[in-house]
Structures are given as C-alpha cells and as structure tokens.
VOGUBA-734651 format. One record per residue: x, y negated, z of N, C-alpha, C in turn; residue in three letters; residue number from 1. Coordinates in steps of 0.1 Angstrom, whole numbers. Example, Ala and Ser with C-alpha at 12.3 -4.5 7.8 and 13.67 -1.06 7.14 Angstrom:
<bafis>
BAFI   n.xx   n.yy   n.zz  ca.xx  ca.yy  ca.zz   c.xx   c.yy   c.zz  gulo  vofi
BAFI    132     57     78    123     45     78    132     33     78   ALA     1
BAFI    128     22     71    137     11     71    129      0     79   SER     2
</bafis>
This chain:
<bafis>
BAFI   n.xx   n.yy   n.zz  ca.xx  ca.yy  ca.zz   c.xx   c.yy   c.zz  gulo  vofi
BAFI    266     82   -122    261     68   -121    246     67   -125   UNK     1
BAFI    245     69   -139    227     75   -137    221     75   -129   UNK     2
BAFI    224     91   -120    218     94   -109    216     86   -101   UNK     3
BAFI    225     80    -96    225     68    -81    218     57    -86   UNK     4
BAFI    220     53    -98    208     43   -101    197     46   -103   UNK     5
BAFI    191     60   -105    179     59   -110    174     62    -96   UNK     6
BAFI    180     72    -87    178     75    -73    176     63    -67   UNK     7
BAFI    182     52    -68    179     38    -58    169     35    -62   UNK     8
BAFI    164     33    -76    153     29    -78    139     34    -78   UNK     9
BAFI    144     48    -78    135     58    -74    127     53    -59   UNK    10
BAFI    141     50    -49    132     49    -36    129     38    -36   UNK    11
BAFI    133     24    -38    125     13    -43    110     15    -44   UNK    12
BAFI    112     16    -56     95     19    -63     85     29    -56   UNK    13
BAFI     91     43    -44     85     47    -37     80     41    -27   UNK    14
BAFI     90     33    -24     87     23     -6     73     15    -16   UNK    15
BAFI     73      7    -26     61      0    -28     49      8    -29   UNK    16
BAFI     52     25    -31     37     30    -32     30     35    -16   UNK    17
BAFI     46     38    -12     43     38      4     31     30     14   UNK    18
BAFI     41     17     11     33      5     17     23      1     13   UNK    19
BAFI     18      2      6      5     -1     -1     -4     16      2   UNK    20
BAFI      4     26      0     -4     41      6     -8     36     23   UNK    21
BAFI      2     34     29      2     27     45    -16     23     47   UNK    22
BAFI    -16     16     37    -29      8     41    -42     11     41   UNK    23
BAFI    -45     28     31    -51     40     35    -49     46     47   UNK    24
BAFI    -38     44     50    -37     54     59    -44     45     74   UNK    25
BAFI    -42     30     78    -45     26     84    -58     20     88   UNK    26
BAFI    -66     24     76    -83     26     75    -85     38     78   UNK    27
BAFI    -82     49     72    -85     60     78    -82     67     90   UNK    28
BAFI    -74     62     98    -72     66    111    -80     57    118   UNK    29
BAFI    -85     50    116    -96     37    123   -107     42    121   UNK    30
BAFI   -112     39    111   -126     42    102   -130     51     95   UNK    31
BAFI   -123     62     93   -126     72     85   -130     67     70   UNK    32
BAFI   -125     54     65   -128     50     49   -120     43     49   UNK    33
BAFI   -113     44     35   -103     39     26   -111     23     21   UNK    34
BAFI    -98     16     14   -103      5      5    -94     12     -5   UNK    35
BAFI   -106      7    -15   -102     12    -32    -96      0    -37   UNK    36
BAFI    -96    -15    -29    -92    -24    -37    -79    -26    -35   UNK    37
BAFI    -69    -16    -28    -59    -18    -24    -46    -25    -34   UNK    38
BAFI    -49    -18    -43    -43    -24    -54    -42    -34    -58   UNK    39
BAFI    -57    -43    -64    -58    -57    -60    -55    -67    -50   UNK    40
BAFI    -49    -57    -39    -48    -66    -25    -34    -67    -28   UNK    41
BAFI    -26    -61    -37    -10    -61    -42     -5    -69    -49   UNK    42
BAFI    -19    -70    -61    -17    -80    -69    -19    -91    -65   UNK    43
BAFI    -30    -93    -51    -33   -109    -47    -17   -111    -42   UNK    44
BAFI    -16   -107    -35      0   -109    -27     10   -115    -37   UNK    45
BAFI     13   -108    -46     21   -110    -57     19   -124    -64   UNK    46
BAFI      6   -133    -67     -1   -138    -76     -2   -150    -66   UNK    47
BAFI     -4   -148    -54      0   -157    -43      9   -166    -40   UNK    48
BAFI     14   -154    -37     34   -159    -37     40   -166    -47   UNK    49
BAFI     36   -165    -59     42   -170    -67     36   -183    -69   UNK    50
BAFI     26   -186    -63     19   -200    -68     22   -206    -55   UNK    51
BAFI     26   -203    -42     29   -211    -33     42   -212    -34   UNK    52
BAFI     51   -204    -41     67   -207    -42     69   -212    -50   UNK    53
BAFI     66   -207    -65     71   -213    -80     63   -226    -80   UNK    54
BAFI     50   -223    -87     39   -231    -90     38   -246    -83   UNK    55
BAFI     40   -248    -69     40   -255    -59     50   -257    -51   UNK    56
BAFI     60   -253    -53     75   -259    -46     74   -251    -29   UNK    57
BAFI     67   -248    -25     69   -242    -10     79   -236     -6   UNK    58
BAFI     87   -234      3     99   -225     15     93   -214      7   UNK    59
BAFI    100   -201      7     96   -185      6     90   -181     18   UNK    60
BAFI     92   -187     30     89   -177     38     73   -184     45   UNK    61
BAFI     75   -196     40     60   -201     44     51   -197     33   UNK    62
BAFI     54   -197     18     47   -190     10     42   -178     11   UNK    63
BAFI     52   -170     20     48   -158     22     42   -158     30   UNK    64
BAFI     42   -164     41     35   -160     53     18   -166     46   UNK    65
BAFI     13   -179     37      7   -181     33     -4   -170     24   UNK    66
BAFI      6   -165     17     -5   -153      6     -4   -142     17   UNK    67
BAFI      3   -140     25     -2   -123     34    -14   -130     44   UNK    68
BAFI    -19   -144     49    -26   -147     56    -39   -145     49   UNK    69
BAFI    -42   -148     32    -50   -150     27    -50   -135     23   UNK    70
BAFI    -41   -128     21    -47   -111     23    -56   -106     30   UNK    71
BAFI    -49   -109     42    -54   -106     55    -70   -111     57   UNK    72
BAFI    -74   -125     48    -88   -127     46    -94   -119     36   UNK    73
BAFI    -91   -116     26    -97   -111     17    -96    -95     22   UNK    74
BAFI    -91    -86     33    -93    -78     37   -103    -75     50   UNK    75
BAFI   -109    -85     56   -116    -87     60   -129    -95     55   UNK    76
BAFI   -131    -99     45   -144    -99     30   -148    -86     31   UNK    77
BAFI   -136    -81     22   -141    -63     18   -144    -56     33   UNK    78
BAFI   -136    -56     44   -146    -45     51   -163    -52     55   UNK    79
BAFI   -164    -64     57   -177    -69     61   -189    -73     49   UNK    80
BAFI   -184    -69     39   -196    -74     29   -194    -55     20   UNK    81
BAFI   -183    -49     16   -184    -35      6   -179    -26     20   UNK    82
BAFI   -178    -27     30   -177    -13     41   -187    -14     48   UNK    83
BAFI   -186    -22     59   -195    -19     68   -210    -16     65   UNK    84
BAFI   -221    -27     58   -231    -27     52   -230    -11     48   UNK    85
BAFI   -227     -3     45   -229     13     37   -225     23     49   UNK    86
BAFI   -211     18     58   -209     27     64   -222     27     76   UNK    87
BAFI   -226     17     87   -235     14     94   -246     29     87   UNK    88
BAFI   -250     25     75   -259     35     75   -257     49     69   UNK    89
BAFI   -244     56     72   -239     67     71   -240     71     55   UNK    90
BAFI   -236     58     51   -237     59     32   -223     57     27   UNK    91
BAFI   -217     67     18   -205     68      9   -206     56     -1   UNK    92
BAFI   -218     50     -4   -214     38    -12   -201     26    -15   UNK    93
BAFI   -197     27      2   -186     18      2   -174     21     -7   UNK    94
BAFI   -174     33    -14   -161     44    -20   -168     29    -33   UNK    95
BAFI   -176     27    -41   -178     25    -56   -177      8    -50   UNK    96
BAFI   -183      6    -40   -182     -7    -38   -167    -16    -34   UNK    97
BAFI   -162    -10    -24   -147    -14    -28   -138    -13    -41   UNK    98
BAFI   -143     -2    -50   -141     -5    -65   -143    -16    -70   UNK    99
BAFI   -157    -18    -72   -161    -31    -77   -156    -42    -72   UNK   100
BAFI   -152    -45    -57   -149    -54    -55   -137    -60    -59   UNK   101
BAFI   -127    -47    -61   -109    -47    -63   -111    -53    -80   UNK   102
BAFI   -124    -51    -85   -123    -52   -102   -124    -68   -102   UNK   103
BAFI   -136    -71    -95   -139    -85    -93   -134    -91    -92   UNK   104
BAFI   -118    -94    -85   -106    -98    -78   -100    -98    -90   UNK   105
BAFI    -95    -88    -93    -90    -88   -108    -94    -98   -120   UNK   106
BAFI   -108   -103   -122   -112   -106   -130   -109   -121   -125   UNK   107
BAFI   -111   -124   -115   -112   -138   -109    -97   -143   -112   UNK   108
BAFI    -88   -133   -108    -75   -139   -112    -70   -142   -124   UNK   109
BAFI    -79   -131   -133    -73   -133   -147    -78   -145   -154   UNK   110
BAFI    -90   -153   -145    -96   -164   -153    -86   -174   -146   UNK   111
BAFI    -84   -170   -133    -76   -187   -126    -65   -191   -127   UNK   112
BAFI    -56   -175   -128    -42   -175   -127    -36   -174   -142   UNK   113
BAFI    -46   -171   -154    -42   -164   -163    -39   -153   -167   UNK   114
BAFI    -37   -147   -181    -34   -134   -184    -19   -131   -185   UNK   115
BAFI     -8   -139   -193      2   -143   -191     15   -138   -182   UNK   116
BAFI     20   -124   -179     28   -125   -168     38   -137   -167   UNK   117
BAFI     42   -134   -156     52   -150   -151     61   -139   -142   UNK   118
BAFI     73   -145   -139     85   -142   -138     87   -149   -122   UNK   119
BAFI     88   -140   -111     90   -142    -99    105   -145    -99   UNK   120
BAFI    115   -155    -95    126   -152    -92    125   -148    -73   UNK   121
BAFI    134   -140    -73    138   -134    -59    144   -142    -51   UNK   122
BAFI    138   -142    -38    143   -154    -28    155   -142    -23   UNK   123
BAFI    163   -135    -26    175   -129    -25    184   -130    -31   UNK   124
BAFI    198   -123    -31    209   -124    -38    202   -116    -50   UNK   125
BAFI    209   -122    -60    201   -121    -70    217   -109    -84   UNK   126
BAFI    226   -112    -76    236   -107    -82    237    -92    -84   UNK   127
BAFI    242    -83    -87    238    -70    -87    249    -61    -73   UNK   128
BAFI    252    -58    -70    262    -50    -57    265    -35    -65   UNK   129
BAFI    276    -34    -64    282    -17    -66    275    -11    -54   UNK   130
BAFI    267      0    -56    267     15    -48    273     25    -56   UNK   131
BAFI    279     36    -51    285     46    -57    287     49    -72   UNK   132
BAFI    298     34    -79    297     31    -93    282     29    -96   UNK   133
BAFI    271     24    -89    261     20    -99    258      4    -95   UNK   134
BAFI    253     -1   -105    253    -16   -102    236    -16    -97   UNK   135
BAFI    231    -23    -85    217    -20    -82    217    -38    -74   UNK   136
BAFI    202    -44    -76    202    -55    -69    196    -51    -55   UNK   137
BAFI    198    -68    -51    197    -60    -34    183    -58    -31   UNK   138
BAFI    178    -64    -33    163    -64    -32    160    -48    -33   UNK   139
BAFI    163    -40    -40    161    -27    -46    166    -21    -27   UNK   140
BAFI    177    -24    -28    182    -14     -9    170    -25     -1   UNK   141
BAFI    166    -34     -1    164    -41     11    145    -36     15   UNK   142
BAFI    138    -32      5    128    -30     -1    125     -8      9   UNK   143
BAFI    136     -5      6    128     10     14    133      9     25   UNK   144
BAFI    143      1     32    144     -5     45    129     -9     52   UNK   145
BAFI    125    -18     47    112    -24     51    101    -14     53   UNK   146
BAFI    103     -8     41     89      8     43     93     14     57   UNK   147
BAFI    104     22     58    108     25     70    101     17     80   UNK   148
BAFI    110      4     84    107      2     88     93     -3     98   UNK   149
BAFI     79     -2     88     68     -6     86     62      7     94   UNK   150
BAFI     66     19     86     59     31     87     63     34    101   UNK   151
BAFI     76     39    104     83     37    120     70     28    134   UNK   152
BAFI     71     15    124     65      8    138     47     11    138   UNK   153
BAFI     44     16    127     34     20    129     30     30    135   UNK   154
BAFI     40     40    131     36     59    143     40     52    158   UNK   155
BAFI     48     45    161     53     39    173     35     33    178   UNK   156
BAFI     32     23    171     20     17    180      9     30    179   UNK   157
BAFI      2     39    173     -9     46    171      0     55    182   UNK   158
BAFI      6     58    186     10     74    190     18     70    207   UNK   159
BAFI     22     56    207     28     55    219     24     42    228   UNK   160
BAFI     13     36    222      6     23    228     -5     24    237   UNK   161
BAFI    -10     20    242    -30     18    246    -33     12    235   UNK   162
BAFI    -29      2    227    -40     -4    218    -41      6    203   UNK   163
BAFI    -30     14    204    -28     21    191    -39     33    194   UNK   164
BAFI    -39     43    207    -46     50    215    -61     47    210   UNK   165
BAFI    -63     33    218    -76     28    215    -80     29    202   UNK   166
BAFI    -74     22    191    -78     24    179    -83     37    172   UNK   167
BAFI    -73     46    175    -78     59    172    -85     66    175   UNK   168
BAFI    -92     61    189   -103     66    194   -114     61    188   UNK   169
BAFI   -115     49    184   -129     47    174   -132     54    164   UNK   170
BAFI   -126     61    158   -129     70    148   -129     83    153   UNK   171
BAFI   -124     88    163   -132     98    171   -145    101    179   UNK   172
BAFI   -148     90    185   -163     87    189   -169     75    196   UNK   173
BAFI   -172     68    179   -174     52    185   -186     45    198   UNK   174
BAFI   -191     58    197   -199     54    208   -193     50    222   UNK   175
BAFI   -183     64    229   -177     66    236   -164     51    237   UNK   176
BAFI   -159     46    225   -152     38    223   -156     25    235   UNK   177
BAFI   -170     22    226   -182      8    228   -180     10    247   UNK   178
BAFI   -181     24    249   -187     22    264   -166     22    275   UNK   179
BAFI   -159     25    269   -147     21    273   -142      2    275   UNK   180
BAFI   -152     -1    267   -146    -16    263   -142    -20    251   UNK   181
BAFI   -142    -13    242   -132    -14    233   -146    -19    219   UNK   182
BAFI   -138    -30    215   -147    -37    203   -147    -32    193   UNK   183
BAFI   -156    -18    187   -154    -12    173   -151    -20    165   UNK   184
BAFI   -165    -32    164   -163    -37    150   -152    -45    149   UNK   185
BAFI   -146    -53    160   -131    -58    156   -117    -49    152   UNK   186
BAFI   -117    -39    159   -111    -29    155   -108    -25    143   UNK   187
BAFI   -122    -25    131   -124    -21    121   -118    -26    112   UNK   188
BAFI   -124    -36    117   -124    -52    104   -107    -60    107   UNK   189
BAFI    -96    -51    116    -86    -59    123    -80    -46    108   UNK   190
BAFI    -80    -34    109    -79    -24    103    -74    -26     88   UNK   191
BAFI    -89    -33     82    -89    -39     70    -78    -50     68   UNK   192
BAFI    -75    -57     73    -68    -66     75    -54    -68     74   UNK   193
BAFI    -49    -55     83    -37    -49     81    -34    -44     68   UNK   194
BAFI    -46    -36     67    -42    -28     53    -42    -36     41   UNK   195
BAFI    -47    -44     40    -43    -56     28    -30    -63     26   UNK   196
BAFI    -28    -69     43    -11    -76     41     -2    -67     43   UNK   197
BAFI      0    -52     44      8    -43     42      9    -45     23   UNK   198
BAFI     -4    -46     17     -6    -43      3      1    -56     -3   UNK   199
BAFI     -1    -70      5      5    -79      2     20    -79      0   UNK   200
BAFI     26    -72     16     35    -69     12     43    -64      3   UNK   201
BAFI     40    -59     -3     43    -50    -10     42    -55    -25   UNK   202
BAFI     36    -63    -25     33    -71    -39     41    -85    -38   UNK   203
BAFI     46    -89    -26     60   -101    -26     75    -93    -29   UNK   204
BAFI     74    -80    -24     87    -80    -23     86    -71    -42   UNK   205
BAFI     76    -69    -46     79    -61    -58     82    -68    -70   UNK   206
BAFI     73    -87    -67     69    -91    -75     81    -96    -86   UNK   207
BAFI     92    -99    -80    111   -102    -82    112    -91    -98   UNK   208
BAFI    107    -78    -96    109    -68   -100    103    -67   -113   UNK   209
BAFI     91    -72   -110     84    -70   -121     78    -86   -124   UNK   210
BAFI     68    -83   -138     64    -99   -142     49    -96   -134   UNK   211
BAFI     44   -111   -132     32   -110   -121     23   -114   -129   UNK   212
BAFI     13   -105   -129      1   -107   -141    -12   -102   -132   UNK   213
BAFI    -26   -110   -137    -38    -99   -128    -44    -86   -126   UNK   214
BAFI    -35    -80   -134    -37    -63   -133    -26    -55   -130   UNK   215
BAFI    -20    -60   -122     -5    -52   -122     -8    -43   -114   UNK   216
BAFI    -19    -43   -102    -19    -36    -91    -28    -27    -93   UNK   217
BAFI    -34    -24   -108    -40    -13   -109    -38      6   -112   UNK   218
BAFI    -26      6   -115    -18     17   -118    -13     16   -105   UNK   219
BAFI     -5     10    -93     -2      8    -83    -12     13    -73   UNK   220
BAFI    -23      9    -73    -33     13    -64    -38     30    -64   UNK   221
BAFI    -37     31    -81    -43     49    -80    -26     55    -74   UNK   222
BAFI    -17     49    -79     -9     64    -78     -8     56    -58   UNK   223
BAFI     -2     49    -51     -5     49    -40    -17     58    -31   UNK   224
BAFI    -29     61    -39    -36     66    -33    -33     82    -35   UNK   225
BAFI    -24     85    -45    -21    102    -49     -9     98    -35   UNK   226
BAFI      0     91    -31      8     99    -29      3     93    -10   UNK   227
BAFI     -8     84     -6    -14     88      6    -22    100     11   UNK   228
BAFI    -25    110      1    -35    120     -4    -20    133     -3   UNK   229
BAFI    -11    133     -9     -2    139     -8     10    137      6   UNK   230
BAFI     10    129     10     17    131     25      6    132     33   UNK   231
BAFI     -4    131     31    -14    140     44    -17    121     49   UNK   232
BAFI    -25    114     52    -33    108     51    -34    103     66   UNK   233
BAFI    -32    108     74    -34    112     86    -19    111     89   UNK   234
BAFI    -10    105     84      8    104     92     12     95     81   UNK   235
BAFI     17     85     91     27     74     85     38     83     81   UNK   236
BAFI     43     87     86     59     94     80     54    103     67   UNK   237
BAFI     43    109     68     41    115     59     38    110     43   UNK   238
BAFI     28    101     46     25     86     36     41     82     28   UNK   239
BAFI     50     80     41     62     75     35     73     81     28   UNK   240
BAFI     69     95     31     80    106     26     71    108     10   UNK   241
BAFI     65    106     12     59    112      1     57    100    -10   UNK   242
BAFI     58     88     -6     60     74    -13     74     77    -21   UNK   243
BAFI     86     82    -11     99     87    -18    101     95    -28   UNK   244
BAFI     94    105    -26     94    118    -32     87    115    -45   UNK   245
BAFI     72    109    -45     67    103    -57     76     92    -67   UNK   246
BAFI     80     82    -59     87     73    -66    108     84    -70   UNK   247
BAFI    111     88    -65    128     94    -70    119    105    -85   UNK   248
BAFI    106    113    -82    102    123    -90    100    112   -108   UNK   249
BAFI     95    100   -106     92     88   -116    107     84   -122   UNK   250
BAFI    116     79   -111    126     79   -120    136     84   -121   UNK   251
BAFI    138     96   -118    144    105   -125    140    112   -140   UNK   252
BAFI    127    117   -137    120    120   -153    123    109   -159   UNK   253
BAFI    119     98   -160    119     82   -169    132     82   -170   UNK   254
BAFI    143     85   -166    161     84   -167    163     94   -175   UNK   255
BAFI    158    108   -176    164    119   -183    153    121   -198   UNK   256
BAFI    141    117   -190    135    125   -203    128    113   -208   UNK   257
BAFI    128     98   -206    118     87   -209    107     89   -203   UNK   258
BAFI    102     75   -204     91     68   -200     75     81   -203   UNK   259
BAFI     79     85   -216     66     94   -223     62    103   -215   UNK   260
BAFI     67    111   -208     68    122   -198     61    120   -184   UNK   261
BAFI     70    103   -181     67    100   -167     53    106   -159   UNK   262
BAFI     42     99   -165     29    102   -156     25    119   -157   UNK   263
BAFI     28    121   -166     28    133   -171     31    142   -160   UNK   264
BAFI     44    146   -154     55    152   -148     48    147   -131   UNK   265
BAFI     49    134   -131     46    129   -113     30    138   -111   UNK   266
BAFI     21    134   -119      9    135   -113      5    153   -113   UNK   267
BAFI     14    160   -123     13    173   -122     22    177   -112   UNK   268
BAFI     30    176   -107     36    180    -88     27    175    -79   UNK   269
BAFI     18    160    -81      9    161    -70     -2    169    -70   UNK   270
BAFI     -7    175    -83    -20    189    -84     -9    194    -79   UNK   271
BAFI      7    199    -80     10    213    -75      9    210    -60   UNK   272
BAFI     14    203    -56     15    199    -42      5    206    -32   UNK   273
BAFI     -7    196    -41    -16    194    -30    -27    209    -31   UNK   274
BAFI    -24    218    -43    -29    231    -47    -16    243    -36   UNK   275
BAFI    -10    239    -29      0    241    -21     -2    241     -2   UNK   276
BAFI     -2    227     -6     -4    219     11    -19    214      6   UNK   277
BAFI    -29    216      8    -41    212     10    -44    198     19   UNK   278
BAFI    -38    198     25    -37    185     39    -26    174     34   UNK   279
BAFI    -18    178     28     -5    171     23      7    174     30   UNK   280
BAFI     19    168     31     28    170     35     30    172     51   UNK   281
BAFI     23    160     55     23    161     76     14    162     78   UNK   282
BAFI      0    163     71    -12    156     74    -18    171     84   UNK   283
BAFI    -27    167     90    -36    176     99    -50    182     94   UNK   284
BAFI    -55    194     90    -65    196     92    -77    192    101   UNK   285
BAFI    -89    187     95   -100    176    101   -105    193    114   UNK   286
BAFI   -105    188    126   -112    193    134   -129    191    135   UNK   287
BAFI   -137    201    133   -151    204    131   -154    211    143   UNK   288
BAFI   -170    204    150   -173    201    164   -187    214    155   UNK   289
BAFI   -186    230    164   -196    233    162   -208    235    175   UNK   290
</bafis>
C-alpha cells in the first residue's frame, strides 16, 4: 500500500515537472534558448487561478482559461523585452535576464497577492478512490494523463505536421526559414508563449495539491530544468519520461527514508545520469557544420 501510494504520487508530482520541463523543451527546439522564468510562469498560473476562482467567484474553466491567457502574455513580455534584445545580438545574456525577470514576477506577486499561502480547493472529486488498497485523490491519476497527453500531442505536431516542420526549421537556419515564408520572429515569440501556459498548466492542476504562495515555483522551476536536461532536451517523450522517473525517485526516498534525504538522493542520480548519458535520456547529440 505504501508503494502504490507513494508510486501514484510519484508520477503526479513527475507530470508537473514534466510540463513545466515541456516548456524548455519548446524554446529550445524553436530558438535554441530556454526561459529561466519558468517557474514563475507556474506560480503565475497557480496565483491566477485562484484569484479568478476563489477570490472572485468565476466558472473553473473560464478562470482557467483566464490565467493560462495571461501566461501566455507574460510569455511573450519575456521573449520580447529578456530574449530577443540579447539573442539578435548573438549574446547569452538572455540566460541572467530571464532570471531576473522570473525574480521580479516573484516579487510583484508577493507584494499584490501576498506572502500567506491560500488553499486552492479542486474543481474535482475531491473524495479519495481505492487503487490497489491505496487511497489516492483523483486529481493525482488525472494530472499524468494530461502530461501524456500534452507531451504525445506535442512529438505528433513537431515530427508529423508542416507547421511543427516549420518551426523547427527556424532554429536550424533562420535565414533559410525568412526566405521559405515563414515568420521567425512570430515563431519565436508563439514559442514563448506556449511554454508559459504549459507552465501555467501545470500550476492549476498542482495548485489543489499544494498551498498557493509567490514562491512556490521556485524549487519547481530548477528541478524541472534537471529533469528537461536529463531526458535529453531535444524529445518530448524524453522530457516526460524523465519527469516520471525524477518525480517516483522523490517519492519513494521521501516514503522510505523521509523528506531529509529527498533532494539529496534525486539530484545525485541526475549527476549520475547525466555523467552516464551526456545528451540525456532520448536526447540527440548537437550536429556541428565544419
């Protein structure tokens, strides 16, 4: 019984590092650069939701569609004011500047929203369900369904579309892109976009789970980015396997040996891992034009 509970929650907690990993992965197949503020794009979502549902009486699903719309802006801020400006001139700066921005975000909420967590109730059954003698809420199965899900329709559009096609050819040679037709800079900034309301996502469906405060998405953001770095960066499936594998590795340690151990134990298999697989789990070695 243990096991199956800690294992369900295991992949829970993995689907949220997934989905929010997802949104690395969907800048860097685009643009060749991450958002560091991913995490904060978790916490907006979260922080969101709850002020258009709780705070303000709203539907759930207009609430939600509400904070993943304003993700979706605030992911398009960051690529056009802390990416592009740095990338245009072939400068790494954007890496400290999407820092700072995800910090700034952070700070803004702690003044407006408060410091205070608050208690999301779940627009789900809220009762608990037997799996194999363990009592687990639904939200917990319904939650790595959606990663699946997410991750699935994503290798489907980049690998089996023209527009997915297209997109990945701007990070192969934007010039070549520009003279096909294809709008880099919308591309980019569409990119950004995505990868925030994936992070949004990810911050409604967690928020039930946990209390909603303006720093929640800061431990969420680094290990999301160990375990996009660890399934290879470069594959949805791999992003998402490795979302699993990081989140069942957390709680099972945290079930058998306590909380003390946890970070301990996860982040030392991702040095082994990645001292292992170099690329990560699916990911591809970068091809170099001599």
């Amino acid at each position: 019984m243990l096991i199956t509970s800690a294992a369900i929650s295991g992949l829970s907690l993995g689907s949220m590092y997934g989905l929010i990993a997802l949104g690395f992965h969907v800048t860097y197949v685009v643009s060749n650069t991450v958002n560091f503020a991913q995490g904060s794009a978790m916490m907006l979502g979260a922080v969101l939701g709850y002020s258009f549902a709780v705070k303000y009486g709203l539907p759930y699903p207009l609430a939600a569609l509400l904070a993943l719309s304003l993700c979706a802006a605030f992911g398009l801020i960051v690529e056009r004011t802390l990416v592009r400006p740095f990338a245009e001139r072939n400068s790494n700066a954007w890496l400290m500047a999407t820092v700072a921005g995800g910090i700034v975000l952070d700070n803004a909420v702690l003044f407006t929203f408060g410091k205070e967590p608050r208690s999301f109730p779940s627009p789900f059954a809220t009762a608990p369900v037997q799996v194999f003698g363990a009592g687990v809420y639904p939200l917990q199965l319904i939650i790595p369904v959606v990663g699946v899900a997410i991750a699935l329709a994503l290798q489907l559009v980049f690998h089996r579309t023209r527009i997915g096609k297209a997109l990945l050819a701007v990070v192969q040679n934007p010039d070549a892109a520009r003279l096909m037709g294809i709008n880099v800079r919308f591309a980019i900034a569409g990119s950004f976009a995505l990868s925030t309301v994936l992070a949004g996502i990810a911050g409604l469906l967690i928020a039930p789970l946990f209390s909603v405060h303006s720093d929640m998405g800061t431990l969420f953001g680094i290990k999301a980015f160990a375990v996009a770095i660890l399934g290879g960066i470069t594959s949805a499936w791999g992003v998402m396997l490795a979302g699993f594998a990081y989140g069942l590795i957390e709680a099972l340690v945290t079930a058998f040996f306590g909380s003390t151990y946890t970070q301990i134990v996860a982040f030392s298999v991702v040095i082994l891992a990645l001292a292992l697989w170099p690329n990560g789990l699916l990911g591809r070695a970068a091809t170099k034009k001599v």
